[in-house]
C-alpha positions in Angstrom: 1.9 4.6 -25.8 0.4 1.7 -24.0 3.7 0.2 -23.5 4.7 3.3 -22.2 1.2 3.4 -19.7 1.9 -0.2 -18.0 5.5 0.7 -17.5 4.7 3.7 -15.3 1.8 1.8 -13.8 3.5 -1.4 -12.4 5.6 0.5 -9.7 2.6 3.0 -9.4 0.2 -0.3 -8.1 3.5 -1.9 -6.4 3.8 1.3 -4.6 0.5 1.7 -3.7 -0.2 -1.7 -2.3 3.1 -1.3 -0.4 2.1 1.9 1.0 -2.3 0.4 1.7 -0.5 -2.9 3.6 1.8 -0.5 6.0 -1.1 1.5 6.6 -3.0 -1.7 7.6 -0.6 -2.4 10.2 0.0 0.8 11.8 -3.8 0.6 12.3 -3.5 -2.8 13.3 -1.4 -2.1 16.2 -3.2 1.1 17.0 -6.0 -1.2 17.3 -4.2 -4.0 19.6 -3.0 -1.2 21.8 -6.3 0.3 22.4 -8.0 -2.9 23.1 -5.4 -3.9 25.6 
């Protein structure tokens, strides 16, 4: 059952941190476009 738990939750955390760092840079260059 555990087992089961990590396997489902290693793409899950992949995915999310994939998904938070392109968010990061889309505001990043919303950012550099506005300052400039």
């Amino acid at each position: 059952m555990i087992l089961c738990n990590f396997m489902y939750l290693g793409p899950i955390l992949f995915i999310i941190k994939e998904v938070s760092k392109f968010i990061g840079t889309t505001f990043n260059f919303h950012f550099i476009f506005e300052s400039k």
